[in-house]
PLY file of the C-alpha trace (Angstrom):
ply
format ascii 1.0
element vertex 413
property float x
property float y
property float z
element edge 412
property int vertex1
property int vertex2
end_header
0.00 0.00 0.00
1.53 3.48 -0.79
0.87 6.64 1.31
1.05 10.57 0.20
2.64 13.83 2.05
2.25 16.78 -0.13
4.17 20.28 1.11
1.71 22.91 0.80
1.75 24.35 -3.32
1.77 27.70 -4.04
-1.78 29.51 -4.22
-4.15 28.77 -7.87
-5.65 31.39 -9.88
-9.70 31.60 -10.80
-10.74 29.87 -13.59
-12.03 32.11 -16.52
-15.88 31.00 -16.98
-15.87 28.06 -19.51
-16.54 28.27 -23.16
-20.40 27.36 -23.70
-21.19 24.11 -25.52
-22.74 22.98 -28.39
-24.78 20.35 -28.12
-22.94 16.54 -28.83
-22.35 15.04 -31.47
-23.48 11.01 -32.10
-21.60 9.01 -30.01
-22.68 5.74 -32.25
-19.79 4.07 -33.68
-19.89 0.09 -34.64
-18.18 -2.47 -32.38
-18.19 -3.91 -29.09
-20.69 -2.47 -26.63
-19.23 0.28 -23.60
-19.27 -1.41 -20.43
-21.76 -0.15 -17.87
-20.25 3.15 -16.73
-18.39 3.71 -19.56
-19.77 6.83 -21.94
-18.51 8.39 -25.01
-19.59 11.93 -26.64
-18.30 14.32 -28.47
-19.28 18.01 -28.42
-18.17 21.25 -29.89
-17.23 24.53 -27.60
-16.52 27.99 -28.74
-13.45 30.06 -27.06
-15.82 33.34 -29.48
-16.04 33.52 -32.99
-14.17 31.63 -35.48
-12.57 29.75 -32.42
-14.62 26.33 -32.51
-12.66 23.42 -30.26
-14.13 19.78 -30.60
-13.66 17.51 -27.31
-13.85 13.66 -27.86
-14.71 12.68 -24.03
-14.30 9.41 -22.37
-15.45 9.03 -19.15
-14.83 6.19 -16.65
-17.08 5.85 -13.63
-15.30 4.65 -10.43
-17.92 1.31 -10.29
-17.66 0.91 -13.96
-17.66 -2.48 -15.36
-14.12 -2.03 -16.88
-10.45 -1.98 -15.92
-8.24 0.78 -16.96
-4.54 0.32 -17.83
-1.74 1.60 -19.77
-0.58 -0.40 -22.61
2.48 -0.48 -24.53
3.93 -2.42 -27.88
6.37 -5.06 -28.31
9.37 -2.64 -26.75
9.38 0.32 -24.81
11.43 2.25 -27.85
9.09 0.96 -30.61
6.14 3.23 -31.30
2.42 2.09 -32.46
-1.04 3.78 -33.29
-3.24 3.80 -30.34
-5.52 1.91 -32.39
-3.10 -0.77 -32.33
-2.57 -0.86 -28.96
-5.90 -1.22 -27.95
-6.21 -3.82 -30.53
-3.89 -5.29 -28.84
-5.21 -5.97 -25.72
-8.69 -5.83 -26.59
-9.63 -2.53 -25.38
-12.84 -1.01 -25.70
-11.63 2.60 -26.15
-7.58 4.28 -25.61
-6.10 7.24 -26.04
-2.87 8.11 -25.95
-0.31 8.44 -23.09
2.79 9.92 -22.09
5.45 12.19 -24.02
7.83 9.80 -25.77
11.43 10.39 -28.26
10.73 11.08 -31.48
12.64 10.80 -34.41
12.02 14.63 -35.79
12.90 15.99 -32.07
16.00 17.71 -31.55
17.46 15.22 -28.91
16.52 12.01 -30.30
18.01 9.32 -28.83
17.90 6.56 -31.80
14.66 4.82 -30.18
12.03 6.18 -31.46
8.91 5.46 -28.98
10.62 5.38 -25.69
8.88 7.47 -23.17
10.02 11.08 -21.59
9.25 10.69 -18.03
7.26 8.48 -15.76
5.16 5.26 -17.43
4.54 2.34 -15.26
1.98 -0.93 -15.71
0.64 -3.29 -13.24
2.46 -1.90 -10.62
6.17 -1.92 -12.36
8.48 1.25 -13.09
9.34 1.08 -16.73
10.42 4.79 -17.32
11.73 6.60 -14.46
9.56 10.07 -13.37
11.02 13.46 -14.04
11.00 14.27 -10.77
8.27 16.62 -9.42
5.97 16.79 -12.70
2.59 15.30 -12.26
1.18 12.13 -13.27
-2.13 10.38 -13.83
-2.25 7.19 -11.55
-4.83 4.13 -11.33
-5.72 1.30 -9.59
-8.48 -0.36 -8.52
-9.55 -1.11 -4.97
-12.00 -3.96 -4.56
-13.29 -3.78 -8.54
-13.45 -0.05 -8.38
-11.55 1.94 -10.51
-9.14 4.54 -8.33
-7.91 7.65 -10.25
-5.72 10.20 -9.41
-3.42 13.82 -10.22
-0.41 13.72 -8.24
2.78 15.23 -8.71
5.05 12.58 -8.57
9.39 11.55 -8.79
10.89 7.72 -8.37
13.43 6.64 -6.50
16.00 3.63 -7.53
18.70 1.96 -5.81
20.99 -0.79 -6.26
22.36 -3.60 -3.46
25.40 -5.47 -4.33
25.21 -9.46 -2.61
28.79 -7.65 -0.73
26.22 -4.69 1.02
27.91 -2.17 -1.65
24.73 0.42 -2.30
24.14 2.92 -5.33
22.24 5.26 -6.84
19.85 4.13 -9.75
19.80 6.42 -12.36
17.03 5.11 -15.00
15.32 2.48 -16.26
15.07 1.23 -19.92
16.59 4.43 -21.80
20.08 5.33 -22.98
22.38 5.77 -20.56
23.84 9.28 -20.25
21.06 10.93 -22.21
18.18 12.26 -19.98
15.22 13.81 -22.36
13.57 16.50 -19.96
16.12 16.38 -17.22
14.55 15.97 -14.04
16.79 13.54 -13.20
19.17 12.28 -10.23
22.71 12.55 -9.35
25.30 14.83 -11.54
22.57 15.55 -14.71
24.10 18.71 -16.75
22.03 20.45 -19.36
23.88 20.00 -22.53
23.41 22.93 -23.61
25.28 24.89 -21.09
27.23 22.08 -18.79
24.96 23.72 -15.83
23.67 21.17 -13.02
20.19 20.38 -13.94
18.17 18.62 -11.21
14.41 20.12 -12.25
12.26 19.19 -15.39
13.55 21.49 -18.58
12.09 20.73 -22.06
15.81 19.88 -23.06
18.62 17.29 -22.67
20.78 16.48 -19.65
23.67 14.41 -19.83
25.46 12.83 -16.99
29.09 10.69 -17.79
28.12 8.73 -14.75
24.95 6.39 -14.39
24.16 3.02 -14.65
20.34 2.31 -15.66
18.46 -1.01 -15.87
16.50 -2.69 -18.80
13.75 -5.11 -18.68
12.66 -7.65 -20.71
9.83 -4.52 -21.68
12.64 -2.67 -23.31
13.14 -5.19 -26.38
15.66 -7.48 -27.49
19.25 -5.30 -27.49
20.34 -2.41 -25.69
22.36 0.04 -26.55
25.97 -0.19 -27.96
27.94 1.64 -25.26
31.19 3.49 -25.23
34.91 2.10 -24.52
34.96 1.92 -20.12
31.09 0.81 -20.25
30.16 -2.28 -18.45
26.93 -4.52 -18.70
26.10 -6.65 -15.82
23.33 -9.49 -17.24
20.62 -10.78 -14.82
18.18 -13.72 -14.88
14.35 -13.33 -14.17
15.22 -13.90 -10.57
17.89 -11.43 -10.74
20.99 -13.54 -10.41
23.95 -12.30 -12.26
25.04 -14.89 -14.96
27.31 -13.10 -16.84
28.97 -8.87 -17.78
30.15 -7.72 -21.56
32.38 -4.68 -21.88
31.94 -2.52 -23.62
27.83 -2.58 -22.25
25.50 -3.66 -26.12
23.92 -6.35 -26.97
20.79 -9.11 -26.45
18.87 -9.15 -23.27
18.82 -12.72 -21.84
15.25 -14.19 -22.18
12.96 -12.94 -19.55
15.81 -11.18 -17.85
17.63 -7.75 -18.16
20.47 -6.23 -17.75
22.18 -3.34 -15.94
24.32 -0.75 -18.17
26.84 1.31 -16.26
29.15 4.39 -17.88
31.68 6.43 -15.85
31.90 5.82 -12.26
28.64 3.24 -12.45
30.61 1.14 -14.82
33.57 1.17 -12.00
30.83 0.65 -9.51
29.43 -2.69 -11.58
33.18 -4.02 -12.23
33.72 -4.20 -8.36
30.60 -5.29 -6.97
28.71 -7.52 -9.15
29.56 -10.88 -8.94
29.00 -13.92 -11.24
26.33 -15.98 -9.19
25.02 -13.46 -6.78
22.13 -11.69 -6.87
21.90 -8.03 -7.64
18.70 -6.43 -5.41
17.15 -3.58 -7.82
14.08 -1.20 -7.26
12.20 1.54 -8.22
9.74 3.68 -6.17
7.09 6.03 -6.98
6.93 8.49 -4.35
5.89 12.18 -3.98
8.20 14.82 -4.58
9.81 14.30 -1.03
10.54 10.91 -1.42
6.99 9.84 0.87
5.16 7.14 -0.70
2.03 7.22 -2.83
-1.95 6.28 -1.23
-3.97 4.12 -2.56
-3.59 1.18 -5.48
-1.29 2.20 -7.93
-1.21 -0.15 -10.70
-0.30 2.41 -13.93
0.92 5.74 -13.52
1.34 8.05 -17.14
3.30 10.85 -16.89
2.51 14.24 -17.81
3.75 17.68 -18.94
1.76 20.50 -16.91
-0.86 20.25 -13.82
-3.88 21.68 -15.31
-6.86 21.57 -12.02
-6.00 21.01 -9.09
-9.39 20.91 -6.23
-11.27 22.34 -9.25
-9.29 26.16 -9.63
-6.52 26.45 -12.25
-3.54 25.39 -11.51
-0.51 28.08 -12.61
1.76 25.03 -13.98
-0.83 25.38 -16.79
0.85 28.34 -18.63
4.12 26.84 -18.86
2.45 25.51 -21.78
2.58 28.19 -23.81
0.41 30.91 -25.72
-0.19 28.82 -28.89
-3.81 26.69 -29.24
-2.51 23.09 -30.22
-4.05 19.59 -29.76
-4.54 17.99 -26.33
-5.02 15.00 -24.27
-5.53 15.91 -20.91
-6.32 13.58 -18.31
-8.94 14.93 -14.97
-10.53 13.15 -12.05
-14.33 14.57 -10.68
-15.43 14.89 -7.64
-16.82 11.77 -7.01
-13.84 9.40 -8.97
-14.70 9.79 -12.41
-11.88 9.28 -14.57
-12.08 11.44 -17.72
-9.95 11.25 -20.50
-10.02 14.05 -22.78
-9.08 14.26 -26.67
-8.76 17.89 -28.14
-8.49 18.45 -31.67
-6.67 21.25 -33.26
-4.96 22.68 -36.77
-7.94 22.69 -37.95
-9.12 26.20 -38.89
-13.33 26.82 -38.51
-13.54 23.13 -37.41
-11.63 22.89 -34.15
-8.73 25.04 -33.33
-7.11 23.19 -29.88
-6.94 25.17 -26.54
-3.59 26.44 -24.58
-3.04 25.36 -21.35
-5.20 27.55 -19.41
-8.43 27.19 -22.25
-7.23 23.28 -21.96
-8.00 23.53 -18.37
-11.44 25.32 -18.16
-12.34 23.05 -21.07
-11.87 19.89 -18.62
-13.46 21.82 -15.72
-16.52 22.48 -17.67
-16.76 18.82 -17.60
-16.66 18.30 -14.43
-13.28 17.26 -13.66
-11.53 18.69 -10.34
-8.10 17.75 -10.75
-6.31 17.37 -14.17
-2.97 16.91 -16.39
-1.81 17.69 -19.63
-0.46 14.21 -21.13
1.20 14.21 -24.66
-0.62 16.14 -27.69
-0.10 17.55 -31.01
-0.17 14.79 -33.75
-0.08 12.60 -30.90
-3.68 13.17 -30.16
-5.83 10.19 -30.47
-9.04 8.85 -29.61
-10.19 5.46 -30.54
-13.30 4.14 -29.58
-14.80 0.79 -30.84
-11.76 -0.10 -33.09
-12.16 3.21 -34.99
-10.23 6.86 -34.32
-12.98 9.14 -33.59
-11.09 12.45 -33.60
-9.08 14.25 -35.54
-5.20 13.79 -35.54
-3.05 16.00 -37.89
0.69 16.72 -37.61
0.12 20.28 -38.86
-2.25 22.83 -40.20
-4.30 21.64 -42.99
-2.14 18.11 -43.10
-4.53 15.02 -43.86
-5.59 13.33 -40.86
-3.65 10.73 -40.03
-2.44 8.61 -36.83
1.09 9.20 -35.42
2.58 5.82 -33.78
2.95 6.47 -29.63
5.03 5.47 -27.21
1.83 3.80 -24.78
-1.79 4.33 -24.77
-4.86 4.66 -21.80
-6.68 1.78 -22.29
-10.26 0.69 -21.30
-10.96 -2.84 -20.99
-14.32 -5.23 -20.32
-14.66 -6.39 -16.80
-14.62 -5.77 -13.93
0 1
1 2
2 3
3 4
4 5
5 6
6 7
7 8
8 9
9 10
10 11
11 12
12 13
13 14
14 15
15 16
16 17
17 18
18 19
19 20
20 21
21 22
22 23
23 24
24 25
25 26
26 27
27 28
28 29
29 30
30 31
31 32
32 33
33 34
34 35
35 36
36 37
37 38
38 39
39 40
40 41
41 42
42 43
43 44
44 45
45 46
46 47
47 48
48 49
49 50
50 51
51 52
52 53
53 54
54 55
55 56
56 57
57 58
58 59
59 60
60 61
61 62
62 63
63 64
64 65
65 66
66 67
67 68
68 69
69 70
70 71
71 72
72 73
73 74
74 75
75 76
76 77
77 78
78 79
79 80
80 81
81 82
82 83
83 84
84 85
85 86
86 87
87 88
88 89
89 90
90 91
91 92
92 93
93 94
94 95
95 96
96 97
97 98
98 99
99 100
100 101
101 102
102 103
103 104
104 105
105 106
106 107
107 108
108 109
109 110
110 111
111 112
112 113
113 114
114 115
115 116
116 117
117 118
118 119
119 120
120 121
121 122
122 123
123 124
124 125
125 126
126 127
127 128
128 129
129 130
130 131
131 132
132 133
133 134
134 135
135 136
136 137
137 138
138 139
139 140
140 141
141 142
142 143
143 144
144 145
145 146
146 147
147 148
148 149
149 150
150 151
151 152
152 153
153 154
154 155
155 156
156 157
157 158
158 159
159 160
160 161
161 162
162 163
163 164
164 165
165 166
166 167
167 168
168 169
169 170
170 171
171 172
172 173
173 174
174 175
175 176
176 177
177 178
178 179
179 180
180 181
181 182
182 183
183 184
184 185
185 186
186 187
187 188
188 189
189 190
190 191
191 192
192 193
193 194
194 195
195 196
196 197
197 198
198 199
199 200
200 201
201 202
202 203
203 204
204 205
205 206
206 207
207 208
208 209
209 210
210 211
211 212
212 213
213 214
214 215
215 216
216 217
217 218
218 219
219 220
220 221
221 222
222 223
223 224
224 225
225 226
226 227
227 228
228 229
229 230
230 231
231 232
232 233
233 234
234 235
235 236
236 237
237 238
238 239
239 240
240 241
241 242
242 243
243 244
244 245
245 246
246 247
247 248
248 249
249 250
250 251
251 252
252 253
253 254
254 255
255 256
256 257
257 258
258 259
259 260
260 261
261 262
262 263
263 264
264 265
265 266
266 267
267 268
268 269
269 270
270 271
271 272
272 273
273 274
274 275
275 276
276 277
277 278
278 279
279 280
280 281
281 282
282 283
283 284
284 285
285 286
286 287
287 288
288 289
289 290
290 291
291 292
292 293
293 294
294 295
295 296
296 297
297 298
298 299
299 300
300 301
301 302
302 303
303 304
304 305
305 306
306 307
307 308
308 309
309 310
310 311
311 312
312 313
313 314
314 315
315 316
316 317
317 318
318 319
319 320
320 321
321 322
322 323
323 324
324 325
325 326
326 327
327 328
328 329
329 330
330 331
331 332
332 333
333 334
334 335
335 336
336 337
337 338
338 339
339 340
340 341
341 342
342 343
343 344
344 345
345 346
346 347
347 348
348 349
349 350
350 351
351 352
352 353
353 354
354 355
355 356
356 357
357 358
358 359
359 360
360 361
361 362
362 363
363 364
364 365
365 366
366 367
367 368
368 369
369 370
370 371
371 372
372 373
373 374
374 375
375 376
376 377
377 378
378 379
379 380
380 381
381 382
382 383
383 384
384 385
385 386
386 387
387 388
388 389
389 390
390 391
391 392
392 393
393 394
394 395
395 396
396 397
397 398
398 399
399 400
400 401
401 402
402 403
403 404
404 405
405 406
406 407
407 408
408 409
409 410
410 411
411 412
C-alpha cells in the first residue's frame, strides 16, 4: 500500500468562466458495446467567434464495469497507433499516453517510442519520473476503478550481494542521455554544462549512471562506449554473466544493468558472477513519501492543469499557442475522464492552450487534471475506430502518429 505527504503548493488562480457548448455530437460508432459506466460523446465549444474546439470525451465511472490500464507495444522504444494498442489488448476505447522520443525531435536518442518521463503498468516502473511533474495514476480497490493527479518523482537503488549500495539512475533508456532532465545525481544540461536537477524541455547528460532494462525494453540495448560495463541478470535477478563494452541481447525474460563512468567502475567491483543483484524503483511524492492508494499504472505528464477544481498556474508553462490535447482529470466523485482535443484545424476545431485546456476539462466536471502528450499525438479510438481528428500540422490530412503507450479501457470488472 503506498501513502502521500504533499508540502503545501503555491496559491491557484480563478478559472475564466468556460466556453459554452454545443450540443454533442453522435456518439454511435460500430463495435463492441461500452461497459456499464463507460460513456462516449463528443461536443463542440466555442473560445468566441471563429474559435470552434471539438472535445472527444471518455469518461470512466469509479464502479464501472471495466479496468483501466496503460498499454504499450512489443518494446518500450518501438512506437504504435493507439488503435493498435488497444487492438492489442482488446480494449474497448484508448487514447494516448505519455510524451515519448521522437525521431524529428531535436534530442533524439535513436529509439524512437521510448517514453520522456514516468510510465509504469501493473504496478512496475518502466520509465523513471522526471522528478516533481505530475502524473495520472490508477488502480483499482476492490473492482473499483481509483484515479488520481499527483505530482510525482521515483526513486532507484541498487544492493550489491557484498552490502555495496548505489544510486539508480534510470530504467530502460540510454544511458547518459536524460530527455527532460529531471533527473538524479550529476545531470548537466547540454546545452550549457549547468547542473540540472528540475524538469527542462531539453537534454541532460550525466558521464556517470548506470540504468536497468527489462525484458519490456526489447531485445538489445544500446551499444555503449569504450569503459562501459553490462552486468546481465536472470528473471530472478541472479547475475550470470557482464560484456564490456555494455550492447547487446537481453537474456530471455531477464535484463540487464548498463553502467558508464563511475557506475561502470561501480558494476566491475561489486557484481559478482552468481550473486544476486537487489534492484528497485519507487514512486513516491516529490519528497521521497510514498504514494496512497492502489497504484497499478501511472502516465506521466507535462503540466498540472486543475487542481481541487481552480486552475492550476503550472498550466501556462504551456505556452500561448492553441494546439491539440489529451488531458487527463478526475471529478469529484472518482470519475476518470480522458479528454481528446483536436486542433490545426481552422473553422472546425482550433485546440486550446493550457489555461483554455484547463477550463475546457473543468466544464466537464473534472476537479483535478494533467496535460499528457498532444499535437499529432492526439488520439481517440473508440470501438476499433479513431474518432477524432489527428493532424501533424495545419491543414495536413488526418492521419495517426505511432505512440510510445496508450490509456486503455478494458471489459470487466
Amino acid at each position: 500500500m503506498l501513502c502521500l505527504a504533499l508540502t503545501a503548493l503555491p496559491g491557484c488562480t480563478a478559472l475564466a468562466s468556460p466556453p459554452r457548448p454545443t450540443a454533442p455530437a453522435s456518439s454511435a460508432a460500430p463495435g463492441p458495446v461500452l461497459p456499464p459506466g463507460v460513456r462516449f460523446q463528443q461536443l463542440t465549444r466555442h473560445f468566441g467567434p471563429g474559435s470552434p474546439v471539438r472535445l472527444s470525451v471518455l469518461s470512466i465511472a469509479p464502479d464501472a464495469r471495466a479496468r483501466v490500464m496503460g498499454v504499450h507495444g512489443a518494446g518500450m522504444a518501438k512506437a504504435k497507433t493507439v488503435r493498435s494498442l488497444a487492438d492489442s489488448v482488446g480494449a474497448v476505447a484508448a487514447v494516448n499516453g505519455t510524451y515519448f522520443d521522437i525521431a524529428t525531435g531535436h534530442n533524439h536518442s535513436g529509439y524512437e517510442g521510448d517514453p520522456i518521463g514516468l510510465y509504469a503498468e501493473h504496478g512496475r516502473v518502466l520509465s523513471e519520473a522526471l522528478n516533481g511533474r505530475p502524473a495520472l495514476l490508477i488502480g483499482h480497490d476492490g473492482g473499483r476503478l481509483d484515479a488520481r493527479v499527483a505530482e510525482a518523482a521515483t526513486t532507484g537503488r541498487l544492493r550489491a550481494a557484498d552490502g555495496a549500495r548505489r544510486e539508480l539512475d534510470g530504467v530502460n533508456r540510454v544511458a547518459g542521455l536524460i530527455l527532460g532532465c529531471g533527473g538524479v545525481g550529476g545531470d548537466r544540461l547540454a546545452s550549457t554544462g549547468r547542473f540540472q536537477q528540475e524538469p527542462s524541455n531539453g537534454l541532460c547528460t550525466d558521464a556517470d549512471e548506470v540504468v536497468s532494462y527489462n525484458a519490456q525494453w526489447g531485445a538489445d540495448t544500446p551499444s555503449g562506449p569504450l569503459g562501459s560495463t553490462e552486468v546481465l541478470l536472470s528473471p530472478d535477478g541472479t547475475i550470470i554473466g557482464t560484456r564490456s563494452p555494455a550492447g547487446g541481447p537481453l537474456p530471455a525474460g531477464g535484463g540487464s544493468l548498463y553502467g558508464i563512468g563511475h557506475g561502470a567502475v561501480w558494476l566491475r567491483a561489486h557484481a559478482r558472477p552468481g550473486s544476486r543483484m537487489a534492484v528497485s524503483m519507487r514512486i513516491t511524492d516529490p519528497v521521497g513519501q510514498p504514494l496512497p492508494g492502489p497504484l497499478e499504472t501511472a502516465v506521466g505528464g507535462s503540466a498540472r492543469l486543475l487542481r481541487g477544481g481552480i486552475a492550476d498556474p503550472d498550466a501556462a508553462r504551456l505556452g500561448t499557442e492553441r494546439q491539440p490535447r489529451t488531458v487527463a482529470g478526475v471529478t469529484a466523485d472518482g470519475t476518470l475522464l480522458l479528454v481528446v482535443i483536436d486542433g490545426r484545424a481552422k473553422g472546425v476545431s482550433v485546440g486550446a492552450t493550457g489555461p483554455e485546456a484547463a477550463a475546457l476539462v473543468r466544464s466537464l466536471g473534472a476537479v483535478d487534471a494533467v496535460n499528457l502528450d498532444g499535437g499529432g499525438s492526439a488520439t481517440a479510438v473508440v470501438r476499433g475506430q479513431v474518432r477524432n481528428k489527428p493532424r501533424e500540422t495545419e491543414g495536413e490530412p488526418v492521419t495517426q502518429r505511432p505512440v510510445a503507450d496508450a490509456i486503455a479501457v478494458l471489459p470487466g470488472a
